[in-house]
ZAMARGU-4260 file (C-alpha; in steps of 0.2 Angstrom, whole numbers, plus 5000, padded with zeros to 4 digits):
<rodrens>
0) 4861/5110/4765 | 4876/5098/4761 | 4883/5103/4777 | 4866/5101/4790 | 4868/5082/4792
5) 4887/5083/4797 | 4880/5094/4811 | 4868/5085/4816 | 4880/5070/4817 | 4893/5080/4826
10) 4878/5083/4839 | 4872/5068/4841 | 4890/5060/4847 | 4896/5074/4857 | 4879/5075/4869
15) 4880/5056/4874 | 4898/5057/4879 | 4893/5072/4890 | 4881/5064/4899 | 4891/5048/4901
20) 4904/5059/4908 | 4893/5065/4921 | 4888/5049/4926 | 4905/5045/4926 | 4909/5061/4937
25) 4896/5054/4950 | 4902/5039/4953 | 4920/5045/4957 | 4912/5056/4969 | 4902/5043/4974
30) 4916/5029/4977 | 4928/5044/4986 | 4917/5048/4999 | 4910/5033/5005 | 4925/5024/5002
35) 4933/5038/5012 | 4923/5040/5026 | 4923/5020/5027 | 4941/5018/5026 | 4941/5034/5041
40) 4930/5023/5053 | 4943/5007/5050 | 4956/5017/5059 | 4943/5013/5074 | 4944/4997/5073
45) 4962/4996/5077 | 4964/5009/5090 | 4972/5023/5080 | 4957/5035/5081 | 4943/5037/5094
50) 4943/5030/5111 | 4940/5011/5116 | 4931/5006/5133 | 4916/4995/5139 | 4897/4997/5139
55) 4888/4989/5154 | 4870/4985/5148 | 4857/4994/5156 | 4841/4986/5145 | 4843/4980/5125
60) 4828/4986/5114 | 4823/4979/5096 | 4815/4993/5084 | 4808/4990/5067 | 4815/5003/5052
65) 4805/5003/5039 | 4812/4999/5020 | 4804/5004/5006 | 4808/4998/4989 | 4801/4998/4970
70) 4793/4980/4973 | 4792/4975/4994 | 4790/4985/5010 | 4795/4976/5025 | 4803/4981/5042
75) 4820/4977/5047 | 4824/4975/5065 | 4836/4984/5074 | 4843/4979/5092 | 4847/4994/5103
80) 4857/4991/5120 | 4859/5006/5130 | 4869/5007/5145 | 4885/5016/5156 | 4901/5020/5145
85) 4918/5020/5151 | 4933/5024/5142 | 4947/5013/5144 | 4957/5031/5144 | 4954/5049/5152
90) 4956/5066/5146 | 4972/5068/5149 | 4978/5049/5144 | 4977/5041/5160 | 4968/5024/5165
95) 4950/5024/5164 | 4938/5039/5156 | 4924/5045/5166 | 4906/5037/5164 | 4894/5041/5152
100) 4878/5040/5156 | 4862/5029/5143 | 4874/5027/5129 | 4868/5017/5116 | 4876/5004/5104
105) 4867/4995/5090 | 4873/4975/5094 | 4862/4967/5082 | 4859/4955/5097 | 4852/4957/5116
110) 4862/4955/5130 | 4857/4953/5149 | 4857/4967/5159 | 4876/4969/5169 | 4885/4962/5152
115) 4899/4972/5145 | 4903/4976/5130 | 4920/4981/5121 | 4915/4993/5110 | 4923/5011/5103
120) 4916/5029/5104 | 4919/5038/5086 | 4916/5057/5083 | 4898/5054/5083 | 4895/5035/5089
125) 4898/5021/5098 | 4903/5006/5088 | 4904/4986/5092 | 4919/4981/5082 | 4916/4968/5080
130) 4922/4955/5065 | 4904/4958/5056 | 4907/4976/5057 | 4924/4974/5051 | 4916/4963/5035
135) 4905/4976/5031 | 4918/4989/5031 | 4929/4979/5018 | 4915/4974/5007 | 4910/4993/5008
140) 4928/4999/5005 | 4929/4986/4990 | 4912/4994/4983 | 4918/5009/4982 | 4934/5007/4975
145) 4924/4999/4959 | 4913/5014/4960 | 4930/5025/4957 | 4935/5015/4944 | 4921/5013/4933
150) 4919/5033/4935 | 4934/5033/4930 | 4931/5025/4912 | 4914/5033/4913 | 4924/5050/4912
155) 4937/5044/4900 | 4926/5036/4884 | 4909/5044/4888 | 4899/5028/4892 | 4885/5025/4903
160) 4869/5031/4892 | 4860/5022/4881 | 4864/5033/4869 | 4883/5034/4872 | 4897/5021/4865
165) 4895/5004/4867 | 4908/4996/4881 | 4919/4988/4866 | 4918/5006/4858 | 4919/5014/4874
170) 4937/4999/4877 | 4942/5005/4861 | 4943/5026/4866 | 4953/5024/4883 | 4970/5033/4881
175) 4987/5026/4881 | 4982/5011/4875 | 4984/4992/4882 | 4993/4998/4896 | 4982/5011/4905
180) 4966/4998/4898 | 4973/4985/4912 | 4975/4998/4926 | 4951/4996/4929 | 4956/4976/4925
185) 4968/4976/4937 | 4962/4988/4951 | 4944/4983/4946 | 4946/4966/4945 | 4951/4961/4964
190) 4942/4974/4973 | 4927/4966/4967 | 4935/4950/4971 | 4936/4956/4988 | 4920/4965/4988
195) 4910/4948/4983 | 4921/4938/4998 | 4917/4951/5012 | 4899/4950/5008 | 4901/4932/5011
200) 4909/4931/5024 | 4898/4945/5034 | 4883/4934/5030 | 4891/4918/5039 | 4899/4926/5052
</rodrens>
């Protein structure tokens, strides 16, 4: 009897920190792979992967996507510009890759038919990088490295349930003290910095 409550008390403590700790564990794998594959597709952007050319618009198309959420549905429109691809290199690096045939881009804008467009084939795409896209990517990139550092602390101390620690108690359990506590301040701190500025940015541009 004497000993019944100390286990229940043991219990109680040791299932929250489990459960924050798989929240913690989904959010670093969150943050690692879209921060990866975003940070993959940048190297487009500045001609270290993929291959550059020039879409001449055949006809531009607007579709509506559908988004659903808790409160609103609403469609999104999407513009579709479809056209001849040519790479600005061949096969075999020489000038000028052969055509590609209805290629599509999304542009977000519609051009008249005989416009060219710089744009970039990917593994599976092509791509306008252009400076919104590169925005997006930053902001995304910046996401995801909070993502990976509040997994982090998540796996650490525990918290992210409701019935886990408490941040200050949660502060309190990181190891090694003051000094790995400003490593999330400091990696944290100006990723979201830069996280809130891209966003910005992407929505004047």
């Amino acid at each position: 009897m004497p000993t019944q409550p100390f286990i229940r008390t043991r219990s109680s403590t040791r299932l929250p920190s489990s459960a924050g700790r798989v929240v913690g564990a989904d959010l670093v794998l969150a943050g690692l792979f879209f921060g990866g594959m975003t940070a993959k597709d940048l190297g487009y952007a500045n001609g270290h992967r993929g291959d550059a050319g020039t879409l001449t618009v055949k006809e531009c198309r607007t579709q509506f996507d559908r988004v659903d959420s808790s409160r609103h549905r609403h469609a999104r429109p999407v513009v579709t510009c479809s056209g001849t691809f040519r790479g600005d290199r061949g096969d075999r690096g020489d000038r000028g890759g052969a055509a590609v045939e209805d290629a599509t881009v999304d542009t977000g804008a519609k051009f008249e038919p005989g416009k060219r467009l710089a744009v970039q084939k990917t593994d599976y795409r092509l791509v306008m990088m252009d400076e919104r896209w590169t925005w997006r990517s930053a902001a995304i990139v910046c996401v995801s490295v909070c993502a990976l550092v509040a997994g982090l602390f998540c796996l650490l101390t525990g918290f992210g349930t409701r019935r886990g620690p408490g941040f200050r108690e949660a502060w309190c359990r990181v190891p090694g003290g003051p000094v790995v506590r400003a490593v999330p301040v400091g990696v944290g701190g100006p990723a979201a910095l830069g996280a809130g500025a891209a966003l910005l940015v992407d929505g004047i541009v």
